[in-house]
VEXDREN-2710 file (C-alpha; in Angstrom, 1 decimal):
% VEXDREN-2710
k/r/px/py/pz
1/UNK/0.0/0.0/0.0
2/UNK/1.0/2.9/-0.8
3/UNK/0.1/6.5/1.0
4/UNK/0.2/9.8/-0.1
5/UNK/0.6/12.5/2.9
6/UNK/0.1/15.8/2.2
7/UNK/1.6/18.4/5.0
8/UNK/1.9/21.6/5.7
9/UNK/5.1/23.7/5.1
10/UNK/7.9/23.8/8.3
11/UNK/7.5/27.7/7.8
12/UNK/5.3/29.8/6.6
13/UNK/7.2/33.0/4.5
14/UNK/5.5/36.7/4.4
15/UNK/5.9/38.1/0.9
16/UNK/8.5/40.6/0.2
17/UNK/7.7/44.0/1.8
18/UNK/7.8/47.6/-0.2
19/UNK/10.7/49.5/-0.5
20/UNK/10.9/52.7/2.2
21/UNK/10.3/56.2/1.4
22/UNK/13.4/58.4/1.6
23/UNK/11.6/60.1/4.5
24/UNK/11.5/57.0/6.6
25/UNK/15.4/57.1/6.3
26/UNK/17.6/58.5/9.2
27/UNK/21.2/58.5/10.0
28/UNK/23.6/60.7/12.1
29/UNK/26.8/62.2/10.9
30/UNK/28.9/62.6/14.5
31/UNK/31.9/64.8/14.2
32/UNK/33.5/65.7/17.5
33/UNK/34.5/68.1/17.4
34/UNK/32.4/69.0/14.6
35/UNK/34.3/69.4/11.8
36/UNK/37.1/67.2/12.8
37/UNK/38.8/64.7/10.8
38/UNK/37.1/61.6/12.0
39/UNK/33.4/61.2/11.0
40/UNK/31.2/58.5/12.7
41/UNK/28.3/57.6/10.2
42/UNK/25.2/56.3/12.2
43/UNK/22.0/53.8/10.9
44/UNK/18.8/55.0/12.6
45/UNK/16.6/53.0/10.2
46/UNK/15.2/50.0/12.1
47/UNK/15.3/46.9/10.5
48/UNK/17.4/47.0/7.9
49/UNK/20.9/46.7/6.4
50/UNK/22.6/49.6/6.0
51/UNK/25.7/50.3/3.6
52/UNK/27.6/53.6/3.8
53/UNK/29.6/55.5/1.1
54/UNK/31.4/58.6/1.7
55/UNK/33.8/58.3/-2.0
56/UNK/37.8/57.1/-0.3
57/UNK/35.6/54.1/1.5
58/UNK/32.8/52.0/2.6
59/UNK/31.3/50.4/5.3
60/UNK/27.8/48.0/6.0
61/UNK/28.4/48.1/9.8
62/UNK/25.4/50.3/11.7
63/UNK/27.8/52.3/13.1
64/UNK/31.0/53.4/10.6
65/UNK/34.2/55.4/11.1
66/UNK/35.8/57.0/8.3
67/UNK/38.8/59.7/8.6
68/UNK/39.8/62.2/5.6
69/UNK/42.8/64.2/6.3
70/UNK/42.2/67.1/3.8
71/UNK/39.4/69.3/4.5
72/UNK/36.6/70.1/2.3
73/UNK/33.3/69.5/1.9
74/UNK/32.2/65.6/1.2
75/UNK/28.8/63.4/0.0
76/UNK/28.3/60.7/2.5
77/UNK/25.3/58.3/0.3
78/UNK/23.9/55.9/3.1
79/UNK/21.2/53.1/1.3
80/UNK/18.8/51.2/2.9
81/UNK/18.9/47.2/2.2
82/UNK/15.0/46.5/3.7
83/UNK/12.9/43.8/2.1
84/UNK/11.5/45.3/-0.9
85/UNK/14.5/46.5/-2.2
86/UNK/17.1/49.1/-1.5
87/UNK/16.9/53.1/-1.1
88/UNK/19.4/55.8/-0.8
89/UNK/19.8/59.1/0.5
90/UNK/23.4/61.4/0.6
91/UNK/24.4/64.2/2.7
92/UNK/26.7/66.2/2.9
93/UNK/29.8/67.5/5.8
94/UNK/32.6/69.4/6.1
95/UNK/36.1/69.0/7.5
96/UNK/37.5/72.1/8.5
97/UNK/41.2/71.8/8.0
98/UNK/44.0/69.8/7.0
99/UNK/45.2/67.0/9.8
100/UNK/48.4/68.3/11.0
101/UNK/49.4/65.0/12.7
102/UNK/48.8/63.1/8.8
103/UNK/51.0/66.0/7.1
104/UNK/53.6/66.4/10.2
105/UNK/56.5/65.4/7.5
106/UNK/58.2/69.1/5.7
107/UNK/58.0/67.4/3.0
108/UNK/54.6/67.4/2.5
109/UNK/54.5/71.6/3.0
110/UNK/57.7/71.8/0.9
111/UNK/56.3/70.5/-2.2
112/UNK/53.2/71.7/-2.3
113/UNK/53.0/74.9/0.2
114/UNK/49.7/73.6/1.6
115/UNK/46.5/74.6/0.5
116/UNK/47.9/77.3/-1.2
117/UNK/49.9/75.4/-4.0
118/UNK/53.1/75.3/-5.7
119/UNK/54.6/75.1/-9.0
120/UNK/57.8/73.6/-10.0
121/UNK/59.4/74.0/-13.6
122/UNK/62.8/73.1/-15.0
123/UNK/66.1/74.1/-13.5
124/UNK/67.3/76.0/-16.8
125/UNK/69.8/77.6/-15.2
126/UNK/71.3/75.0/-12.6
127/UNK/74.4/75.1/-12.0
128/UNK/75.1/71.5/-11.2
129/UNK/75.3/68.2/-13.2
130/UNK/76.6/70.2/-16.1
131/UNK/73.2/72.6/-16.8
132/UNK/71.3/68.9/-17.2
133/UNK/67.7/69.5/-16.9
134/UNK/66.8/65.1/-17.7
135/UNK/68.9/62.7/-18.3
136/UNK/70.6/59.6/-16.6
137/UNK/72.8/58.8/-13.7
138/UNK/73.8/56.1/-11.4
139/UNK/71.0/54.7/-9.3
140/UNK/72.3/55.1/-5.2
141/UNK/75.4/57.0/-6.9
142/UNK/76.6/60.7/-5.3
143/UNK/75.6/62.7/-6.6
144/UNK/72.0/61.7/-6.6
145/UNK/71.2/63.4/-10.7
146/UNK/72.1/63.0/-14.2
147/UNK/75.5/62.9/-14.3
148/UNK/76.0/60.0/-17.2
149/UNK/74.4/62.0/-19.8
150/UNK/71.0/64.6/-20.5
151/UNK/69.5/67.1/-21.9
152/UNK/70.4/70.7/-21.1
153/UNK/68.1/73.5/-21.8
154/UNK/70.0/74.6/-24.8
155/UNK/69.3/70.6/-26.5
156/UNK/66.3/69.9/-25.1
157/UNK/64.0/70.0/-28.1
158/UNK/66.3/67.4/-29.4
159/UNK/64.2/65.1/-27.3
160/UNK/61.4/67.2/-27.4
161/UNK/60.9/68.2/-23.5
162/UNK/59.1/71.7/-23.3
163/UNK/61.2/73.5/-21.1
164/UNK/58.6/75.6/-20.1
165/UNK/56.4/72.7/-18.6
166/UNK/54.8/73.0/-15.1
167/UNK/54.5/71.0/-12.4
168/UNK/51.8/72.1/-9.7
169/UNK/51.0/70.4/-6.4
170/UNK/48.7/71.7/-3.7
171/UNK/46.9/70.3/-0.3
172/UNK/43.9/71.8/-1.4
173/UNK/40.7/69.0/-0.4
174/UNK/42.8/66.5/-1.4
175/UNK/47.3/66.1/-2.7
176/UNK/46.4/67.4/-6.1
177/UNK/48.8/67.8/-9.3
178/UNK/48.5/69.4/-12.3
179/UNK/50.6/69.3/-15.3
180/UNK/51.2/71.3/-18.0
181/UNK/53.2/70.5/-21.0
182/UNK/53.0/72.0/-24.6
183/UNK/50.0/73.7/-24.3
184/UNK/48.3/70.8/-22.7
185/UNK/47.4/70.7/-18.9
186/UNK/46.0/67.1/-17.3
187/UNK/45.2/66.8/-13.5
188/UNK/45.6/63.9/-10.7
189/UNK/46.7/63.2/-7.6
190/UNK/49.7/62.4/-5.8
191/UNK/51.1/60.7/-2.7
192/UNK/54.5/60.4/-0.9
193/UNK/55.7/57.5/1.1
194/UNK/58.4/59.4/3.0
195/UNK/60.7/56.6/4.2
196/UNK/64.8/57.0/3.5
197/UNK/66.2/55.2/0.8
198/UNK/70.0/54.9/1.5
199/UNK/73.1/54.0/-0.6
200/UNK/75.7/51.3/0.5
201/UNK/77.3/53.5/2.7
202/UNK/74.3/54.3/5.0
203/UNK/73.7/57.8/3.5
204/UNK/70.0/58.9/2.9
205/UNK/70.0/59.1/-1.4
206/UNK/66.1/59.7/-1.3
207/UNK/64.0/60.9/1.4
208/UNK/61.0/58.4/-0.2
209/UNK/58.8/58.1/-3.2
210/UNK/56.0/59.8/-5.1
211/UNK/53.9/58.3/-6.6
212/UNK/51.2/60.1/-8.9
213/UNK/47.9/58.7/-10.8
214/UNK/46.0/60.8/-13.8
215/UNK/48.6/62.6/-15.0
216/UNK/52.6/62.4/-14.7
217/UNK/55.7/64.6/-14.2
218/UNK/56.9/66.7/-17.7
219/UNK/58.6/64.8/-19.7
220/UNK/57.8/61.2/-17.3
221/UNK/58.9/58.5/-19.8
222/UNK/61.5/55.7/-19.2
223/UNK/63.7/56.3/-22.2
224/UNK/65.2/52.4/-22.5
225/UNK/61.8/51.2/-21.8
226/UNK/60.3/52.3/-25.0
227/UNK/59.4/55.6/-23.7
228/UNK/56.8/54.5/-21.3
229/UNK/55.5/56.5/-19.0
230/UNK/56.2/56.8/-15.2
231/UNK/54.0/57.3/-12.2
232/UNK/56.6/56.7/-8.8
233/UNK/59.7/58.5/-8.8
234/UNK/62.1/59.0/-6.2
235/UNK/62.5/62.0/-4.5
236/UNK/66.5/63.1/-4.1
237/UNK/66.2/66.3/-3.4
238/UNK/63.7/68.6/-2.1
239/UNK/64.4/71.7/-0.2
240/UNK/62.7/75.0/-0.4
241/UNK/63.5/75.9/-4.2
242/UNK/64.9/72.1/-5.3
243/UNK/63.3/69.4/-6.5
244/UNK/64.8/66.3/-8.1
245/UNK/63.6/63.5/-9.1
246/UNK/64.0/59.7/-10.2
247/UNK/63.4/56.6/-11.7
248/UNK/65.8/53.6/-11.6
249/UNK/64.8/51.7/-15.3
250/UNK/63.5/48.4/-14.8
251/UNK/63.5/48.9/-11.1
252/UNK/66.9/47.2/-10.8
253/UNK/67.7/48.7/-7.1
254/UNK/71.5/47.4/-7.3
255/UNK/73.7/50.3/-6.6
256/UNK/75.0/51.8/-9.7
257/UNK/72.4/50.6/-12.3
258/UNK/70.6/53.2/-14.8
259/UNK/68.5/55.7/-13.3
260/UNK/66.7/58.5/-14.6
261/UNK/66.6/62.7/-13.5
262/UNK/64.1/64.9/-13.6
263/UNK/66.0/68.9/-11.8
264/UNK/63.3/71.2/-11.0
265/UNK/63.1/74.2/-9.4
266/UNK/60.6/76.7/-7.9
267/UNK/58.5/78.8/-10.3
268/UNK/60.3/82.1/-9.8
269/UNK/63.7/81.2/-7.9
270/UNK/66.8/82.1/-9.9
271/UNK/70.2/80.2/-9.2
END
């Protein structure tokens, strides 16, 4: 014999609810002290999932932390995961001023001068490596800048760098850069990773890297690497008016192997 039992289900399942108005959303932006660096983002929506955006990161916790170093004014989206479906509201907030503690490193002032800016251009008139402006040197050799062979601003155009290229960075809601090169200007940002880099006798060569995305230095290529451009340089000088820069081809890091110079100077200073 055979039987045929019908039952009941174990559970019984509610159909799916309706999306929320955006009214019914809430959350709290907690700055303390208000417009300090470190935001707190806060669900008050009862039951449901939230997921926070404020642009550098993300978070689907109920309560999330974010911290922005530059000040500005930023869009914080917060969305609603309930049963019908998901709904989204932004706001806005403002942090009032740069962290000191994040840019505590010189460096970071003298390249950029703060919020303010800076421009760099070529060292036409330096009076080391020979007038060089670009060219190649030995990679953790003294002294740290093209000293194999280059271009000087008199021979430039034979490798067609526009010696009247700029190179701006400011602090200004973000590390911003902006280049300009025959005619043509492109934006991006920046960021340094100030850690010594020292030769084999102990002796700081670079004070760190830069590293840049969107845009480039003038003139960023990697001549023996089919002219390719470069984002992360690293930084051999920089003092108030100097700024040099460079890129070891290949990255072969063995002292004395190919690396390439960039000589800057500030807009305006005169050797």
């Amino acid at each position: 014999m055979i039987l045929f039992v019908s039952c009941d289900p174990i559970e019984d399942r509610d159909p799916m609810g309706g999306v929320l108005d955006e009214s019914e959303l809430a959350f709290d932006i907690i700055q303390e002290p208000i417009g300090s660096n470190t935001i707190k983002f806060v669900s008050k929506t009862p039951g449901v999932i939230p997921y926070f955006d404020w642009g550098s990161g993300f978070s689907n916790k109920e309560t999330a932390e974010a911290y922005l170093p530059f000040a500005g004014t930023y869009t914080v989206t917060y969305t609603a995961y309930c049963a019908g479906g998901t709904v989204s509201i932004s706001k806005d907030f403002t942090v009032n001023n740069n962290d000191e503690e994040y840019f505590k490193d010189p460096a970071w002032n003298l390249l950029t001068n703060g919020e303010e800016g800076k421009t760099w251009v070529f060292a036409t008139d330096v009076p080391s490596y020979d007038g060089k402006i670009w060219g190649n040197g030995g990679y953790l050799s003294s002294p740290a800048g093209p000293g194999w062979w280059g271009r000087t601003a008199m021979d430039a155009k034979d490798d067609n760098i526009d010696v009247n290229s700029e190179l701006y960075f400011d602090l200004s809601g973000g590390a911003n850069v902006k280049m300009s090169e025959n005619g043509k200007e492109s934006n991006g940002t920046f960021d340094l990773n100030l850690e010594d880099i020292k030769d084999g006798d102990g002796n700081v060569w670079a004070i760190g890297n830069m590293e840049l995305a969107g845009t480039t230095i003038p003139h960023g290529i990697s001549q023996n690497e089919d002219q390719k451009t470069v984002y992360k340089f690293n930084i051999c000088t920089l003092n108030e008016n100097e700024l040099v820069l460079s890129y070891n081809t290949k990255n072969l890091t063995s002292s004395g192997t190919e690396a390439w110079f960039w000589v800057f100077k500030r807009k305006g200073y005169n050797y």
